[in-house]
LOTORLUM-925760 format. One record per residue (C-alpha): x negated, y negated, z negated; residue number from 1. Coordinates in Angstrom, 1 decimal. Each point is the difference from the previous one (the first is absolute). Layout:
<atom X="X" Y="Y" Z="Z" resi="NUM"/>
...
***
This chain:
<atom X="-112.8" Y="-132.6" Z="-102.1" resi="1"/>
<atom X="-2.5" Y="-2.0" Z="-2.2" resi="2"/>
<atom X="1.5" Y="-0.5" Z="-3.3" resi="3"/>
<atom X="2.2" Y="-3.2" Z="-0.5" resi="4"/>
<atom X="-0.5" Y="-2.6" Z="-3.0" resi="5"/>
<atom X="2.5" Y="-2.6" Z="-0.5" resi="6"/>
<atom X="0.8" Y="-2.2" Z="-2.9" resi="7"/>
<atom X="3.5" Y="-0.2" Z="-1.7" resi="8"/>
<atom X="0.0" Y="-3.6" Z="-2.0" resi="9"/>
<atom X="-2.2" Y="0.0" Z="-2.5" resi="10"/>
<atom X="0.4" Y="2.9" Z="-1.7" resi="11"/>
<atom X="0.0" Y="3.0" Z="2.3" resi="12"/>
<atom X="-1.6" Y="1.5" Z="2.9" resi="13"/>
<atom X="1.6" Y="2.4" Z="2.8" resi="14"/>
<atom X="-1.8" Y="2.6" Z="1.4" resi="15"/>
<atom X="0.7" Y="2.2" Z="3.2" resi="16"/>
<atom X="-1.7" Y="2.8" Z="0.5" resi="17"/>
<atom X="1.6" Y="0.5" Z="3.5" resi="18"/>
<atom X="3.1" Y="-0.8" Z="1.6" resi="19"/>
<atom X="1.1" Y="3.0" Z="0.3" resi="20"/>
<atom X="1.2" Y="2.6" Z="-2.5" resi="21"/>
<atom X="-2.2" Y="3.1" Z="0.0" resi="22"/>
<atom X="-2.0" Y="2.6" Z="-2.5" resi="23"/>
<atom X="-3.3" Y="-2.0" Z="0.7" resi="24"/>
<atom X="1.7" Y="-3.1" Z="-1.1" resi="25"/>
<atom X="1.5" Y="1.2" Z="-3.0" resi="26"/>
<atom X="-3.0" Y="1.7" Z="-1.1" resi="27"/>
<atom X="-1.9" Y="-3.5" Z="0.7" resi="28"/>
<atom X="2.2" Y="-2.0" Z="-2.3" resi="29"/>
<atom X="0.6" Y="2.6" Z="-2.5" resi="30"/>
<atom X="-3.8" Y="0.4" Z="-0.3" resi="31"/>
<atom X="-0.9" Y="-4.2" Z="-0.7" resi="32"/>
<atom X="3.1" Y="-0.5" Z="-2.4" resi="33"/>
<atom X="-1.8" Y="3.2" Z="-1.7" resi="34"/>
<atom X="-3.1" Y="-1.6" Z="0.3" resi="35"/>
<atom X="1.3" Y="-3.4" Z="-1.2" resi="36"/>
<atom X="1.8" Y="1.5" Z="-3.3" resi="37"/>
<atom X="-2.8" Y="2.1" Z="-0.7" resi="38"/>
<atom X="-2.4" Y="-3.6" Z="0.2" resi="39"/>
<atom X="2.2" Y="-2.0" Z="-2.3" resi="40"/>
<atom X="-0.9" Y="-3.2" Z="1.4" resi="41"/>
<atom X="0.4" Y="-3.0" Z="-2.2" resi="42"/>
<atom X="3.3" Y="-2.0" Z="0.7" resi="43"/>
<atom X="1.4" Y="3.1" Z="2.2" resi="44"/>
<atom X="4.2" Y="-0.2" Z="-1.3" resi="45"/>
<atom X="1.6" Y="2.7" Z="2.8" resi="46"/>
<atom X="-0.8" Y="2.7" Z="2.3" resi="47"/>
<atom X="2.7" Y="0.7" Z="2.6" resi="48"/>
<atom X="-1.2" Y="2.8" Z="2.7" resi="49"/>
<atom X="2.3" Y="0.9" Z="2.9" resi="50"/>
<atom X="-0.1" Y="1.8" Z="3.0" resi="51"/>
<atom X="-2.7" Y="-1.7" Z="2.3" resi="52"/>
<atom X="-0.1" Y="-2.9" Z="-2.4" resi="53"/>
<atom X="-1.0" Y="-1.5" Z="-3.4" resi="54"/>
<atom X="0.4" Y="-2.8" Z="-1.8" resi="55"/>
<atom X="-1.8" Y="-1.9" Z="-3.5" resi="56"/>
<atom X="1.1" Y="-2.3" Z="-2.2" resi="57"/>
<atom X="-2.6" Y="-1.3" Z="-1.7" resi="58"/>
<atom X="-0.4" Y="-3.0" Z="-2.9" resi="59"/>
<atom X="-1.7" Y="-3.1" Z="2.4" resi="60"/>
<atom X="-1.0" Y="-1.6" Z="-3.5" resi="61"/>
<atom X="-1.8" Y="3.3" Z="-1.0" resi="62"/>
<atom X="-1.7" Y="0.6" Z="4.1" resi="63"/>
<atom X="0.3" Y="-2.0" Z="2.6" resi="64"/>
<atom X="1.2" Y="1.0" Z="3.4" resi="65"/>
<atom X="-2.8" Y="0.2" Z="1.8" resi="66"/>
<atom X="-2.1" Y="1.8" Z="-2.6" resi="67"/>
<atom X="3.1" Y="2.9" Z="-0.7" resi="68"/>
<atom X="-0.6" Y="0.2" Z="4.0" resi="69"/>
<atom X="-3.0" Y="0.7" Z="0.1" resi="70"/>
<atom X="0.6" Y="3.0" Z="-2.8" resi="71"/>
<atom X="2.6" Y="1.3" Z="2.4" resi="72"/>
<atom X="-2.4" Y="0.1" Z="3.3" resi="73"/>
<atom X="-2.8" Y="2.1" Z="-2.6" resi="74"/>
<atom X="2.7" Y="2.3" Z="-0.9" resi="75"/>
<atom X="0.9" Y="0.8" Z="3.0" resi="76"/>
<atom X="-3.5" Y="1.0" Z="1.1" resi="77"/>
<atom X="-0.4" Y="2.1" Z="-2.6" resi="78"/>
<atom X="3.1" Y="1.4" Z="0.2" resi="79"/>
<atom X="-0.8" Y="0.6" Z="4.0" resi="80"/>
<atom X="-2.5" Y="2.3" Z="-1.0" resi="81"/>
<atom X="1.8" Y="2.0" Z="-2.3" resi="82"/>
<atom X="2.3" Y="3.2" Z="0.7" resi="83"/>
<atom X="3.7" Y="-0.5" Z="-1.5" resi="84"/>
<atom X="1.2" Y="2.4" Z="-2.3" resi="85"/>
<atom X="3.7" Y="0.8" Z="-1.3" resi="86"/>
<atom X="0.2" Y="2.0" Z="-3.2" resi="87"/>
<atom X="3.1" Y="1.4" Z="0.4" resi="88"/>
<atom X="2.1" Y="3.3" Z="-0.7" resi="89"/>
<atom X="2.1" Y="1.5" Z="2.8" resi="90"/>
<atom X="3.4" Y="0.8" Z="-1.2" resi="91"/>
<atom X="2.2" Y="2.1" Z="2.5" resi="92"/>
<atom X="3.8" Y="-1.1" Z="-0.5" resi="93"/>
<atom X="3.0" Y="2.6" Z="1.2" resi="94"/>
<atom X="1.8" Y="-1.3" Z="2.4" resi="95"/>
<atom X="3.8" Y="0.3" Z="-0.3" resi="96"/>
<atom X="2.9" Y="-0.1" Z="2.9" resi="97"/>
<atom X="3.2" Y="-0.7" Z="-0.7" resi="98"/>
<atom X="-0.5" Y="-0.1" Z="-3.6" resi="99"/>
<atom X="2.4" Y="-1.0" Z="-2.3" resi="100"/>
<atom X="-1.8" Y="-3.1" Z="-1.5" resi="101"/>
<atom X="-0.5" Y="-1.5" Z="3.7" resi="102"/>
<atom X="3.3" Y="0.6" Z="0.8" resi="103"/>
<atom X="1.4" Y="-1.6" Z="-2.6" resi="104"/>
<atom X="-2.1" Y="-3.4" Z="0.8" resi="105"/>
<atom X="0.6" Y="0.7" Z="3.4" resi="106"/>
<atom X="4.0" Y="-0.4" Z="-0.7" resi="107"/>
<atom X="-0.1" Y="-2.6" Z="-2.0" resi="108"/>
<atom X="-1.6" Y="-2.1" Z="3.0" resi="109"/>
<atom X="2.4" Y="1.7" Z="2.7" resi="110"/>
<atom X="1.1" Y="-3.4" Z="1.6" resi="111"/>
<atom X="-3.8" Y="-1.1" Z="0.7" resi="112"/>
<atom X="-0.9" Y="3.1" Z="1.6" resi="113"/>
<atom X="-1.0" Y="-0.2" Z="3.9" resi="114"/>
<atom X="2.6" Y="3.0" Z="0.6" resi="115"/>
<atom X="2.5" Y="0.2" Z="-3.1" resi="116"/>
<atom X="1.5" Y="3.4" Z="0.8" resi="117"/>
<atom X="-3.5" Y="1.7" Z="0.2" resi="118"/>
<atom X="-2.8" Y="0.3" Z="-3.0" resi="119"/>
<atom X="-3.0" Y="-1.3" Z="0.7" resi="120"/>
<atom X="-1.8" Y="3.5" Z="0.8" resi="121"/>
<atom X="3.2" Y="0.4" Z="2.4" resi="122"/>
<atom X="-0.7" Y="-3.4" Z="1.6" resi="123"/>
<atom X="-4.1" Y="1.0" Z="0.1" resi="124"/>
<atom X="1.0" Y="3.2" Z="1.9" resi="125"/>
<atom X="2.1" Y="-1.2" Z="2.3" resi="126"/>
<atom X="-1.8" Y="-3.4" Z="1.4" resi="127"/>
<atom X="-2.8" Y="2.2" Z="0.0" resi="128"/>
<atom X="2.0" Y="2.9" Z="3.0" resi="129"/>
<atom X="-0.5" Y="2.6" Z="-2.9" resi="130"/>
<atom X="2.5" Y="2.8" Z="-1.0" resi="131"/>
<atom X="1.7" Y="-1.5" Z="-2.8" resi="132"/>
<atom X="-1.6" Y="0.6" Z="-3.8" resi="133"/>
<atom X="-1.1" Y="3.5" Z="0.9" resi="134"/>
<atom X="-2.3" Y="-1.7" Z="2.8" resi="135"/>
<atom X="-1.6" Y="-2.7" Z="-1.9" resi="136"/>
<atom X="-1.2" Y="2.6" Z="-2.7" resi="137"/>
<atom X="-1.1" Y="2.2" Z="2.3" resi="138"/>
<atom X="-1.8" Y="-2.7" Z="1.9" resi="139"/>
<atom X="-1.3" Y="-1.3" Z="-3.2" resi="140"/>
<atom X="-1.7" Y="3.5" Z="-1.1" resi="141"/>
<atom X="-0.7" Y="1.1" Z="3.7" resi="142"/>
<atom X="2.1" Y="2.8" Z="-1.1" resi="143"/>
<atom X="0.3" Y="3.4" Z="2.3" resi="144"/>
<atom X="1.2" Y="3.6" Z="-1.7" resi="145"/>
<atom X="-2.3" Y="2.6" Z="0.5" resi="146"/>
<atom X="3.1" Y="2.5" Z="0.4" resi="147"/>
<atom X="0.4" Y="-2.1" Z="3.1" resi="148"/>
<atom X="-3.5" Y="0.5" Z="1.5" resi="149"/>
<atom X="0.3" Y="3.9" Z="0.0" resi="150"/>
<atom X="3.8" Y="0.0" Z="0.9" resi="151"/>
<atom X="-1.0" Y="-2.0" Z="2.9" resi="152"/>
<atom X="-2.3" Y="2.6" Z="1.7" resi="153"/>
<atom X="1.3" Y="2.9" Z="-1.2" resi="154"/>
<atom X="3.7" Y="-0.9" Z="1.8" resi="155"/>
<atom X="-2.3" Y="-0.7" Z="3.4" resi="156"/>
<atom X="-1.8" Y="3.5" Z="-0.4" resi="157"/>
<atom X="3.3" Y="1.8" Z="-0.8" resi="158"/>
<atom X="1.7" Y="-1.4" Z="2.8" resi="159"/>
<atom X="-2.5" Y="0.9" Z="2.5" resi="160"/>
<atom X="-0.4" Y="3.6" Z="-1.5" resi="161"/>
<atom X="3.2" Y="0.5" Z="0.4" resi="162"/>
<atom X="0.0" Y="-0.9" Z="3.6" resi="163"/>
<atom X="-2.9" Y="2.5" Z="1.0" resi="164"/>
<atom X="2.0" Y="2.3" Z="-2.3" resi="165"/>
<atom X="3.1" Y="-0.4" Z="2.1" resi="166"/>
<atom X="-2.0" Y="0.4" Z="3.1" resi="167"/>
<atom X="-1.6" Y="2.8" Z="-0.8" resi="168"/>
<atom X="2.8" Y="1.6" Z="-1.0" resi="169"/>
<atom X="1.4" Y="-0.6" Z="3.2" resi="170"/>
<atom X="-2.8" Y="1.1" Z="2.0" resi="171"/>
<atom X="-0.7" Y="-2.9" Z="1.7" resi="172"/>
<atom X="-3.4" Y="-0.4" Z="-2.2" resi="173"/>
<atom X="-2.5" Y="2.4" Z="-0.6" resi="174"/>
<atom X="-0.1" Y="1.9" Z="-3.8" resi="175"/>
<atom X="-3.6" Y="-0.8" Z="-0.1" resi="176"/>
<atom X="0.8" Y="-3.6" Z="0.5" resi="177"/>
<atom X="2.5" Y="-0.2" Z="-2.7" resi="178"/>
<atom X="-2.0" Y="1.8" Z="-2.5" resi="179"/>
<atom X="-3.2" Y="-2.4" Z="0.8" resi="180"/>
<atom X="2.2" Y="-3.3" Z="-0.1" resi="181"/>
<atom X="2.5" Y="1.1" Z="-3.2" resi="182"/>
<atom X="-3.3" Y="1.7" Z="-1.9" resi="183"/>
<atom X="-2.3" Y="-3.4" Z="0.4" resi="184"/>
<atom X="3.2" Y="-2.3" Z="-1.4" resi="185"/>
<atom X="0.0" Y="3.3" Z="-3.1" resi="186"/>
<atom X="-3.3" Y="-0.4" Z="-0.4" resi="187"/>
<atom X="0.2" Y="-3.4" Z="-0.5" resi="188"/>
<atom X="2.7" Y="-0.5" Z="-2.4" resi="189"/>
<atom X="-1.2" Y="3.1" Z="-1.8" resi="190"/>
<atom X="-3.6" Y="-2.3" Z="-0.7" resi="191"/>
<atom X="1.7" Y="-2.9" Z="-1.3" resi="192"/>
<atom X="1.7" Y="2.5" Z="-2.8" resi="193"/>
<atom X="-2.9" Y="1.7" Z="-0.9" resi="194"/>
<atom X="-1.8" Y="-3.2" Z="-0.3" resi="195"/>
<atom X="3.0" Y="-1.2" Z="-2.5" resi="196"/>
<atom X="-0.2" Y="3.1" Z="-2.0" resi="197"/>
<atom X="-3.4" Y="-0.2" Z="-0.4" resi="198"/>
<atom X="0.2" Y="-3.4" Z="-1.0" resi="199"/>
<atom X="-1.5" Y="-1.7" Z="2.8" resi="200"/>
<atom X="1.8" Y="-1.6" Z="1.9" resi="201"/>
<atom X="-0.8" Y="-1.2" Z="4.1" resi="202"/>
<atom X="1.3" Y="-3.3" Z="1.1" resi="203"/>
<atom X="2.8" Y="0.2" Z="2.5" resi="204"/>
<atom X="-1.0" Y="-1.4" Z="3.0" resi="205"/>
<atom X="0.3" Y="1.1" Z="3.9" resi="206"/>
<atom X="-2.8" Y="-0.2" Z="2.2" resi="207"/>
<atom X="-0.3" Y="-1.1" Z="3.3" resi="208"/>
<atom X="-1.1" Y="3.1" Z="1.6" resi="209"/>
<atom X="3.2" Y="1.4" Z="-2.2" resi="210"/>
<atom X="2.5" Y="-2.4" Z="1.9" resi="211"/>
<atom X="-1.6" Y="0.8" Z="3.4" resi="212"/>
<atom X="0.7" Y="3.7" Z="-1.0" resi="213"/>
<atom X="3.8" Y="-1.1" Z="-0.5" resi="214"/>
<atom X="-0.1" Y="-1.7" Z="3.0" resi="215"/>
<atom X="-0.8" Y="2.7" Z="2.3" resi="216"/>
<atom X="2.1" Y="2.9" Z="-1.9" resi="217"/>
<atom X="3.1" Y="-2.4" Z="0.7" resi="218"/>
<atom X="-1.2" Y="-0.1" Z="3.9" resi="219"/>
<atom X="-0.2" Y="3.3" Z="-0.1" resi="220"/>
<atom X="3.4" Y="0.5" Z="-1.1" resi="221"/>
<atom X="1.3" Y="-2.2" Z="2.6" resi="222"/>
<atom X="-1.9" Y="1.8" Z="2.7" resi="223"/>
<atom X="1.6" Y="3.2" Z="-1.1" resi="224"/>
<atom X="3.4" Y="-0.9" Z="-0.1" resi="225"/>
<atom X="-0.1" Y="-2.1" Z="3.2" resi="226"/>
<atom X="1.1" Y="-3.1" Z="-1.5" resi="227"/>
<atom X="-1.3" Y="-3.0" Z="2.3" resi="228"/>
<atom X="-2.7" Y="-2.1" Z="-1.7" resi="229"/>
<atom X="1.5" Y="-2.8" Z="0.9" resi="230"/>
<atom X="3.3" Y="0.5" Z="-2.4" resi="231"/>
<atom X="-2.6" Y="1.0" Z="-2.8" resi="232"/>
<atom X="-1.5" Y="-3.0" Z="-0.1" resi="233"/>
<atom X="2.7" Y="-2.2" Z="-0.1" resi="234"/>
<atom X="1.7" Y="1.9" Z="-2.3" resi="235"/>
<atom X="-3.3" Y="0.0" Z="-2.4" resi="236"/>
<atom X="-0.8" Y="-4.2" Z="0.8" resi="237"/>
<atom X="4.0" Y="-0.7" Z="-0.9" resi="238"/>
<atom X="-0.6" Y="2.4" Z="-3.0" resi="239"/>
<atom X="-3.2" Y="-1.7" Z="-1.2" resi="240"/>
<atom X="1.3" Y="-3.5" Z="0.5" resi="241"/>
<atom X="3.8" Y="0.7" Z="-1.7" resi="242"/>
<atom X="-2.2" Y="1.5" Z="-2.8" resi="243"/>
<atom X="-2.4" Y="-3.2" Z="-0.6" resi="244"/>
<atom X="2.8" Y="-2.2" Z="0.2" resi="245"/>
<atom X="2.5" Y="1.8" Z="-2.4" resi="246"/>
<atom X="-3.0" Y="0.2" Z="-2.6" resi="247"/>
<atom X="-1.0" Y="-3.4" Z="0.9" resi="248"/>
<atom X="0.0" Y="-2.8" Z="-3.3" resi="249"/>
<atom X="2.1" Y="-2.1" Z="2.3" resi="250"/>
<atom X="3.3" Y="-1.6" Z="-0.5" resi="251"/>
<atom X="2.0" Y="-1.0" Z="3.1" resi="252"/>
<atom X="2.5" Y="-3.0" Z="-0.3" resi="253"/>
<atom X="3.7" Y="1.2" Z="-0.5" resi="254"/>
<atom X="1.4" Y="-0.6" Z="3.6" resi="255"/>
<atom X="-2.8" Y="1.7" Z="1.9" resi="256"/>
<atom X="0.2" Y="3.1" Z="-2.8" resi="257"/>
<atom X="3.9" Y="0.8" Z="0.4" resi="258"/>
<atom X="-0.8" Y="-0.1" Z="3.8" resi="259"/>
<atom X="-2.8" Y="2.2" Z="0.1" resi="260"/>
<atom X="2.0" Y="2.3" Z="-2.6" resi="261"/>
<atom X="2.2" Y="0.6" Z="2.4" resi="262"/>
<atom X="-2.4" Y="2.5" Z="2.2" resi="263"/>
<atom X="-3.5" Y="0.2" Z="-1.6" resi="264"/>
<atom X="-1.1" Y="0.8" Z="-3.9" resi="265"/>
<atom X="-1.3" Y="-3.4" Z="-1.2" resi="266"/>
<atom X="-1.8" Y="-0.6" Z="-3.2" resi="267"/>
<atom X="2.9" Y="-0.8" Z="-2.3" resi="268"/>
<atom X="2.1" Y="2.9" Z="1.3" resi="269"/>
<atom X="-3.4" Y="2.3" Z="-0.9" resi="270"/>
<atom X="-0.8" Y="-0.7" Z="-2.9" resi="271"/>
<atom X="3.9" Y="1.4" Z="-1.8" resi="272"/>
<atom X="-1.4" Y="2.9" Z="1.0" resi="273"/>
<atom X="-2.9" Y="0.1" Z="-2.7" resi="274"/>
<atom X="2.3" Y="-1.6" Z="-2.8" resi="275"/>
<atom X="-0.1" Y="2.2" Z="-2.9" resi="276"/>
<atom X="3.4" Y="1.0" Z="-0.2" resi="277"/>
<atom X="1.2" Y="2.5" Z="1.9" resi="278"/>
<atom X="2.8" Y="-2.3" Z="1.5" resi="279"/>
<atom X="-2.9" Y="-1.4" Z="2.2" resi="280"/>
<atom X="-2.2" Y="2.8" Z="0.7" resi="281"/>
<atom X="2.7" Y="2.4" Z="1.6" resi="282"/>
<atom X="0.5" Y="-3.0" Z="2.6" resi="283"/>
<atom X="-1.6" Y="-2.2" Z="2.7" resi="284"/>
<atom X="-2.4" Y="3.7" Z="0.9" resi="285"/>
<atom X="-0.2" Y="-1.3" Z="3.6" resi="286"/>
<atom X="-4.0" Y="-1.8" Z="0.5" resi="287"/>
<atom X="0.9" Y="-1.1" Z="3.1" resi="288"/>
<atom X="3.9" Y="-0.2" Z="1.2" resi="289"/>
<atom X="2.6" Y="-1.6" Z="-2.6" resi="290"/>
<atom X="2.3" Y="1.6" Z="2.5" resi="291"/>
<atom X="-0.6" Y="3.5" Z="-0.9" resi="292"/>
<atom X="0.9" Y="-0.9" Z="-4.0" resi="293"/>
<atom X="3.4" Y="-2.0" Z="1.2" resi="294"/>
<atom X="0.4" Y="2.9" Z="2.2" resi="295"/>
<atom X="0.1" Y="2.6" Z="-2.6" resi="296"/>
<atom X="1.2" Y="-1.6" Z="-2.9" resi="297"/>
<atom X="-3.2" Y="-0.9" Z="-2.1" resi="298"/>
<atom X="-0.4" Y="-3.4" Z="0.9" resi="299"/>
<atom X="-0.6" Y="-2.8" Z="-2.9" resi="300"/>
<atom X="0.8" Y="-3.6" Z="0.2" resi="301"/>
<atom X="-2.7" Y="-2.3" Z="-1.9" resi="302"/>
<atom X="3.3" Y="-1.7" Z="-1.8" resi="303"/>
<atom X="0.3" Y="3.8" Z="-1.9" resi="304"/>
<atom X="-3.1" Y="-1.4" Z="-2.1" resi="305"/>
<atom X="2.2" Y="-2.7" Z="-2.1" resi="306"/>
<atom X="-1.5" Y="-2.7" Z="-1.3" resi="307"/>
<atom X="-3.0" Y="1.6" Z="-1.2" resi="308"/>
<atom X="-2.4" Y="2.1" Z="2.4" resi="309"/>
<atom X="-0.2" Y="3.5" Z="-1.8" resi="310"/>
<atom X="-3.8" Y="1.5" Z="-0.8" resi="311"/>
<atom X="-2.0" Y="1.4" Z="2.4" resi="312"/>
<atom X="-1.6" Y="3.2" Z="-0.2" resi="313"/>
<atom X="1.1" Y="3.8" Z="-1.6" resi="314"/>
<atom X="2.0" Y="-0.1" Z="-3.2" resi="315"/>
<atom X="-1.5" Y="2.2" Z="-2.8" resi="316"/>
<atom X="-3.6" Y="-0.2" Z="1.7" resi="317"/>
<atom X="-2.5" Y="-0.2" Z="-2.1" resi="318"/>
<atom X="-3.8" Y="-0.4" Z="1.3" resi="319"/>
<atom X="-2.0" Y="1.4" Z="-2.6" resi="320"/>
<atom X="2.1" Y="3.2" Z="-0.1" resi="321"/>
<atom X="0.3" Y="0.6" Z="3.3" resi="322"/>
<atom X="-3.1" Y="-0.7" Z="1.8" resi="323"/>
<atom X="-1.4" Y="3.4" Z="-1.7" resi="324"/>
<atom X="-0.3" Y="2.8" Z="1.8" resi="325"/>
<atom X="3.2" Y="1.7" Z="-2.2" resi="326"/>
<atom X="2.3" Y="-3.5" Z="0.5" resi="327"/>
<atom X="-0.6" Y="0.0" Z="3.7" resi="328"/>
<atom X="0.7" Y="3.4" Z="0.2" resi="329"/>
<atom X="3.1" Y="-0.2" Z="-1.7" resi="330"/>
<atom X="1.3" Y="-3.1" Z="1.2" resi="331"/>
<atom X="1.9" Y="1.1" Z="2.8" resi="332"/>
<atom X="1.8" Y="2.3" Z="-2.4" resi="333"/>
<atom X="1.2" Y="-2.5" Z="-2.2" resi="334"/>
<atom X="3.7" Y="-1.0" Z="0.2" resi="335"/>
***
């Protein structure tokens, strides 16, 4: 829009530099209130910038109206021309969760607050469908453990190792078979150490050929042992699916979660599992089926969590030790 002139009395103009807030605009006003103080025009009293707008107070005895105008419509020419600049210093701040000088503030005001039984970093995560404190930092820092990223594969390649293993052992597989399968999955694992002890480490990431290559060693398997496709698939689509939605950063309203607690693993009753304390990782171990856990004796009821949901993640972990080739290595050891 065309920059907008309009009188205020006799003492002040207005100017809008848009009507709508935006960087260009700022930058606009910013740059003729610069301008003006930097002119000093005669009979000039105040400067007052704003957003998308400015406005001057001016001494009508001093300049008239119409002539403090026209210096206004020249500034802003010039200042069309010119490139605005912001001497500044960038200053990174920590930020802080849950800290005790928030907290405090954050009591004092307890009656105001949108949810008063919650803090306002619990109240964030949870309007938000995120997993409780843990989630919202995580989220924050897009944060994913590298201990996780090896685990990951290295669970998938023992697992099918051990299958060809089993088969082989059994003779329903061939030993060169075995030993071509088992020795690509060594191979592989064997790289990424080497690579970590000679300080250079490869970024863990499957390929698509490498997923194909899954693929068909599982439909092998299946072949071999007769099982009908059919039942393979459905039990990997119901296995894929359960695992999405117990990981999922969803929460389901209370009704609809004590009924589907009742047969399937739902978010709420999945995530005791990864509490910290031990208390909640020895229960809930079903990823599909809550009836298996109720079954056996390791089932979990959200209520067990109090009135506080206990941290997420591995007690005693500790990132920078642990993601070197000794702390992942000895990990598994640890009590």
């Amino acid at each position: 829009m065309k920059t907008r002139y309009s009188y205020g009395g006799d003492e002040h103009i207005f100017v809008e530099c848009d009507e709508e807030m935006s960087l260009e605009a700022f930058f606009k006003s910013l740059s003729i209130t610069t301008a003006v103080k930097k002119a000093r025009i005669k009979g000039v009293t105040e400067i007052c910038p704003a957003n998308a707008s400015f406005q001057i107070k001016f001494n009508p005895d001093v300049i008239k109206p119409s002539d403090m105008l026209k210096e206004l419509k020249a500034i802003e020419k010039q200042a069309a021309k010119s490139k605005p600049v912001i001497k500044s210093r960038i200053i990174e701040i920590p930020v802080l969760y849950n800290d005790p000088w928030t907290h405090e503030t954050l009591m004092r005001f307890r009656e105001r607050h949108q949810d008063p039984s919650s803090t306002d970093i619990e109240y964030t995560a949870r309007i938000n469908n995120l997993d409780g404190v843990d989630g919202f930092v995580a989220r924050h820092f897009n944060q994913r453990t590298e201990l996780g990223a090896y685990l990951d594969p290295m669970a998938d390649k023992a697992l099918m190792a051990s299958v060809y293993v089993t088969l082989g052992v059994l003779k329903a597989l061939p030993a060169w078979l075995v030993i071509i399968v088992v020795s690509r999955d060594v191979l592989i694992v064997a790289a990424i150490l080497l690579s970590r002890l000679l300080d250079k480490p490869v970024r863990v990431a499957p390929l698509m050929l490498s997923k194909l290559n899954t693929v068909v060693q599982i439909a092998f398997v299946v072949l071999v042992l007769g099982v009908p496709a059919g039942a393979v698939l459905a039990h990997q689509l119901f296995r894929v699916l359960s695992s999405t939605f117990v990981h999922g950063n969803v929460r389901l309203n209370d009704p609809l979660a004590q009924v589907l607690g009742w047969l399937v693993m739902t978010p709420d009753l999945h995530r005791i599992h990864h509490w910290c304390n031990p208390q909640g990782q020895h229960a809930n171990l079903s990823g599909g089926l809550s009836l298996w856990d109720r079954m056996f004796g390791t089932y979990l009821a959200p209520s067990a969590r109090g009135s506080k949901e206990p941290a997420v993640g591995v007690a005693g972990y500790d990132p920078a030790r642990s993601t070197s080739l000794t702390g992942l290595l000895l990990d598994p050891l640890k009590p």
